[in-house]
N, C-alpha and C positions, 0 to 999 in steps of 0.2 A: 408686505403688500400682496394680498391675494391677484392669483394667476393671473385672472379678465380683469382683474384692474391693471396692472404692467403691462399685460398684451397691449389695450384699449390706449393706453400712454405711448407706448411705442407706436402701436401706427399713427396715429396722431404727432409724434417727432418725425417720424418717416416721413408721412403726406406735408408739412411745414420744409423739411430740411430739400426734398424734391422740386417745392415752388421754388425756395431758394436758390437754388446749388442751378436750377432748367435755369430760371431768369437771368441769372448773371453769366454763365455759356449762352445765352442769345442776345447778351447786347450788342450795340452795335460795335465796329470797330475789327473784328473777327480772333476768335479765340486760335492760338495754334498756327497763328503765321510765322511765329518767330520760332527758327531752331538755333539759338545761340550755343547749345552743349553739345550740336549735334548727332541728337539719338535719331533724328527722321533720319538722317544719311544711313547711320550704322542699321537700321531698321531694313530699309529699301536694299544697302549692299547684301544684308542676313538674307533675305528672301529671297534675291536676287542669284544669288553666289553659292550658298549656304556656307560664310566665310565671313566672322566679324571681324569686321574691320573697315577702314575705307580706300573707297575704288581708286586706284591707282588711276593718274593723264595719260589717256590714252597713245601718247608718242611711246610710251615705256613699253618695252618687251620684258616680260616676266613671265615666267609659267604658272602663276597664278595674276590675275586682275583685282586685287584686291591686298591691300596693305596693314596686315595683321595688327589690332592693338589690344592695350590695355589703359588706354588713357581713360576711359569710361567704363562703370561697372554695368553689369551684361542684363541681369535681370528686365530693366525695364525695354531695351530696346527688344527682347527677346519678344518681349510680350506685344509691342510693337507691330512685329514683324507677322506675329498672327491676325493681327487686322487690314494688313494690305490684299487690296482687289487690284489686277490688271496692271501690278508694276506701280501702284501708288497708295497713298494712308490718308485715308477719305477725314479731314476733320468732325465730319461728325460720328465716325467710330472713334477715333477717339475722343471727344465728350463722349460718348455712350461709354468710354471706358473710367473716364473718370468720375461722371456722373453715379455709377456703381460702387467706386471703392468709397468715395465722398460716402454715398447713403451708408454704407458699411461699417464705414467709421463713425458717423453718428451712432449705428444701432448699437456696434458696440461700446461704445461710450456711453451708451444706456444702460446698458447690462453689465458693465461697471460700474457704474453707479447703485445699480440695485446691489449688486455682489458686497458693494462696501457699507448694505445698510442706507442709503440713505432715502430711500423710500419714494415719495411727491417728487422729492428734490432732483430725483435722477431728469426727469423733463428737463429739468432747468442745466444742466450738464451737457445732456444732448443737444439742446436747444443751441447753446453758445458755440459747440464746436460746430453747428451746420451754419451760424450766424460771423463768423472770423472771420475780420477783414482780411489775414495772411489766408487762411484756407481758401477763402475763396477766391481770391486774386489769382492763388497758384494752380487754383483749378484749372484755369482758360489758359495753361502754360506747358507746353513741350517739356516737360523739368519733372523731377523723377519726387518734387516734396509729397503729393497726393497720396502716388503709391507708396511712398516711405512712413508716411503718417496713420496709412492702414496696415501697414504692417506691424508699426509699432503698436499701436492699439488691439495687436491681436495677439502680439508676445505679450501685454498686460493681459487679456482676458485667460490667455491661457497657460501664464504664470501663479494667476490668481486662481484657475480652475486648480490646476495640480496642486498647488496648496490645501484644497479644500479636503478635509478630511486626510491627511497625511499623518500617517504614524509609522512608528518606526517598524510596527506588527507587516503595515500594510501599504508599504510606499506606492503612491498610483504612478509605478515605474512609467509605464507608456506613455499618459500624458507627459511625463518629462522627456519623453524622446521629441512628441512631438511641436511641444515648447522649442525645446534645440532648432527641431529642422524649418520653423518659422524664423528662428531666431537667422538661420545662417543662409535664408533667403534675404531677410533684410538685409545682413550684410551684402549680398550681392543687389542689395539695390542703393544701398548709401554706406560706403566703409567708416563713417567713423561706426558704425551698429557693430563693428567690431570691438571697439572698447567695451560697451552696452555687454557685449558677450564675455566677456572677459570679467567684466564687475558682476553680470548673474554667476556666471560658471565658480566664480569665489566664493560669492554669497553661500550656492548654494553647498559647494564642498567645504564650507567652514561648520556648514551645521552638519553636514555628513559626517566630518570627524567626531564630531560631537556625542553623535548616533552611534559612534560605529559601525555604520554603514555606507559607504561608499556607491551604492547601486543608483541612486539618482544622479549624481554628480557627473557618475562614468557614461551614463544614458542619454545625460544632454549632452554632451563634449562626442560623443559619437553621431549621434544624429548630427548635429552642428557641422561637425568635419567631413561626415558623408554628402550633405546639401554641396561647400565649398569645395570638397577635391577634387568634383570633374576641374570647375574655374584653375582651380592652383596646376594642375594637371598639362592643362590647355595650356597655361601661359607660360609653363616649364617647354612644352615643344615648341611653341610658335615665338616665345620671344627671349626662352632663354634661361629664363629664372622663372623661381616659384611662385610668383606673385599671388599675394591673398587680397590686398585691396586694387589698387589701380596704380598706375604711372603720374595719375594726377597729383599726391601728394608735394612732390616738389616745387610745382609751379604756386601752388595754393599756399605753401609755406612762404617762398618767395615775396609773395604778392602782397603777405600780410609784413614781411621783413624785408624791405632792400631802402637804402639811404633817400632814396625818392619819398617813401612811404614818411619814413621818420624825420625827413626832412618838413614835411609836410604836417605829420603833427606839434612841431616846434612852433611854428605859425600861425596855423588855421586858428579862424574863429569857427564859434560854436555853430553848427550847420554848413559847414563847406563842404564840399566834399571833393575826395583823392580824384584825380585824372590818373586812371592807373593805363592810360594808352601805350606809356613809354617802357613799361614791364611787357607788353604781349606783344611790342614790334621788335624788345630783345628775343623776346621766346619764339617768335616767327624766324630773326636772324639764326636764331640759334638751331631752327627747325632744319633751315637749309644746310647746316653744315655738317650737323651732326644727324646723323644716318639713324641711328641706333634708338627708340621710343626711348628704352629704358637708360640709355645712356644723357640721353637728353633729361631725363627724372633724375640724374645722379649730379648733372650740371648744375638744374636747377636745384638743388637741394644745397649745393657746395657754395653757388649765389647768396643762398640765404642763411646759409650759417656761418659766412665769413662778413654777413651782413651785423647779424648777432655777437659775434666776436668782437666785431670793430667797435659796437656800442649796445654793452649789458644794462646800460640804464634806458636809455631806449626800450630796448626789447620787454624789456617790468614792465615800462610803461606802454607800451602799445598793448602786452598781453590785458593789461587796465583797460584799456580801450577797445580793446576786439571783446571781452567778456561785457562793459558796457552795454556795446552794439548789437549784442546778442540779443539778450533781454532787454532792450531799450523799448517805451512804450511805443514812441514816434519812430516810423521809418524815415529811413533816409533817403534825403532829395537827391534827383537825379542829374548827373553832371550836366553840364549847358543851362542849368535854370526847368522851368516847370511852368506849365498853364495853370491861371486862378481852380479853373476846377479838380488838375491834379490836386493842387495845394490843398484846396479844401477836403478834398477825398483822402490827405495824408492826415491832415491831421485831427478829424473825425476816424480814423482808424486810431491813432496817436492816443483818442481820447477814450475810445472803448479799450483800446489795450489796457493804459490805465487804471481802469476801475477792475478790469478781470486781472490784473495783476497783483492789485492790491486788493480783492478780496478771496486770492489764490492764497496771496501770502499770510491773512489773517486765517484759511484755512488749514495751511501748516502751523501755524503757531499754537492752535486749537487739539489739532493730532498731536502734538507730544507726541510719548513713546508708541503712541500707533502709527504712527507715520514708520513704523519700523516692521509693521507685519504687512501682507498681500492683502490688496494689490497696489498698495502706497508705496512700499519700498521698489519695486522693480522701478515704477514710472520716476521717482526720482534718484534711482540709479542712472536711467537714462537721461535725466539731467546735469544729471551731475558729468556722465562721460561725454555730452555733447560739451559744457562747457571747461572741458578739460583740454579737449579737442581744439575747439575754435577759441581758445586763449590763447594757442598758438600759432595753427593758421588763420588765413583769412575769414572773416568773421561778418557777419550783418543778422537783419533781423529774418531773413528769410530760413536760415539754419538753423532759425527754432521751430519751422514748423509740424515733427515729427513729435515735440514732447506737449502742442497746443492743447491735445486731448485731459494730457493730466491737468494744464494748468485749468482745465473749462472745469475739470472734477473737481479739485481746490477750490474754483471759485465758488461754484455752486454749495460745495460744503460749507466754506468759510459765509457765504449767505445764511446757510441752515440755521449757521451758529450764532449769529450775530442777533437774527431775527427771535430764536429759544430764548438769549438772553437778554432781548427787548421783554420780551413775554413774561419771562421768569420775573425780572424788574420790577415790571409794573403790577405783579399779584402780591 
């Protein structure tokens, strides 16, 4: 595709994914009211304090005001805490924050698409990912998927750039550094991108060995660990241990394993959904008594794997369940019931996932063994380590919104193909 015709298509997805992405942050009902993970607290105490964590009840004498954690990864609130004026986090910076990494991830999702060849089609790729009922839903959300979904889209663009031209003469070392150190800011925005890193960092030192050269491999595994060791660093002083993802592991394994859970899927019909109230009024009991963040991540972990032990058929079967909910086309209804128009708005999402899933998946079935070069194999690496992830913890369909980008590439490709071979047919 010559230059001014991709430029000319790009702003063109830009100015569409813009109306899109502004119109749905101004309905009505107000984006960003909800802090249910609590980054607005850890935001406001960071800026406040210069101390993540959250603010200690003021009856408590401490020498510090502020109760160190690691329950949540740091990136996003960090970034957070740069858009506060006057001791508050105006929601409309942040829409202006997300509104930007949204546009972002479109353009990149452009320019992957062109990277992969596909030409006209790349429109149609960008188009879908500014058009997602998940994306867009979690735009107008205090919740860390937007940024996590631009970061992933830019460890493909520039897994796929470092790729380009790579020989063994002239490895474009640097780009792989700074592959890594995207790579290991994502992790500090969503840990399971640590597995993500771990299936790049193989991929890429298996063909290293190959080469006998080892300089890429070593280049992203440095930059990577340079990005996370302040983080590992930090939570070595303040809580103890080294931590590389968060405290929240145990409660999220729990949540998806304790006899409640599995009791519940013995029963349920299809569309119920868990009341998981009676797991987070244990985890609140448990808050009180036990002092310790990470000791409390060690309780909960010990919950859920004497959960597992008591019933290994179960646990098959939920992980059956939680990889279901992953990739399921329909989201799932919300506990107490749902208004006719939620309903509808579910499952009008239910029905475009649908069709972009299944013309994702004719789009893999068409790559073959190209589905094995950049920048197809990174994006479903990171499928593959999300659902490796959330097969055993707690799982839904919100936890795929970091790998939507690839699926919107697949579908659009798998379009390309389907319509060549209408064509081809009919001559």
């Amino acid at each position: 595709m010559p230059t001014t015709t991709w430029r000319t298509s790009a702003c063109a997805v830009l100015a569409f994914a813009l109306a899109v992405r502004l119109a749905v942050l101004l309905l009505p009902g107000g984006a960003f009211q909800d802090d249910a993970d609590g980054y607005r607290r850890l935001a406001i105490a960071l800026r406040q304090t210069g101390w993540y964590g959250y603010q200690r009840p003021l009856p408590e004498l401490h020498s510090i005001p502020i109760r160190p954690t690691a329950f949540r990864p740091p990136l996003y609130p960090l970034v957070l805490a740069t858009l506060m004026t006057n001791d508050a986090l105006p929601a409309a910076r942040i829409g202006l924050l997300h509104l930007a990494l949204g546009l972002a991830t479109v353009w990149l999702t452009h320019r992957l698409a062109l990277q992969a060849g596909m030409g006209p089609w790349s429109a149609l790729a960008a188009m879908l990912v500014a058009c997602d009922p998940l994306l867009m839903h979690q735009s107008t959300q205090l919740m860390t998927e937007t940024f996590a979904t631009f970061l992933a889209v830019s460890v493909l663009a520039l897994c796929g750039w470092a790729s380009r031209g790579d020989t063994l003469q002239r490895p474009p070392v640097w780009k792989w550094g700074v592959a890594g150190g995207v790579l290991g800011l994502a992790c500090l925005c969503r840990p399971p991108f640590l597995i993500w890193l771990g299936f790049i960092g193989l991929l890429v030192l298996t063909a290293d060995v190959r080469r006998r050269n080892l300089t890429r491999s070593l280049v992203l595994a440095i930059s990577a660990t340079a990005v996370l060791a302040p983080w590992v660093v930090r939570n070595q002083l303040m809580m103890g241990k080294p931590i590389v993802g968060t405290t929240h592991g145990g409660y999220t394994l729990w949540l998806g394993n304790n006899p409640g859970f599995y009791q519940f899927l013995r029963t349920a019909r299809w569309g119920d959904t868990w009341d998981s109230r009676p797991i987070d009024q244990q985890q609140g009991a448990a808050a009180e008594r036990i002092e310790s963040e990470t000791e409390r991540d060690r309780w909960a972990y010990a919950q859920a794997f004497s959960a597992i032990k008591n019933s290994p058929k179960m646990f098959a079967y939920a992980c059956l369940v939680r990889v279901g909910r992953l990739w399921a086309p329909l989201p799932h209804r919300p506990y107490g019931g749902e208004s006719t128009m939620h309903a509808l708005a579910r499952y009008l999402a239910g029905a475009w996932n649908a069709v972009v899933l299944a013309l994702a998946a004719i789009g893999v079935w068409r790559l073959r063994r190209d589905a094995l070069h950049a920048p197809w194999v990174y994006g479903l690496l990171l499928a593959l380590a999300l659902t490796c992830v959330h097969a055993v913890f707690w799982s839904n369909i919100r936890m795929r919104a970091p790998v939507v980008p690839l699926i919107c590439l697949l579908a659009a490709y798998g379009g390309q193909q389907l319509l060549h071979r209408e064509k081809t047919q009919s001559v």
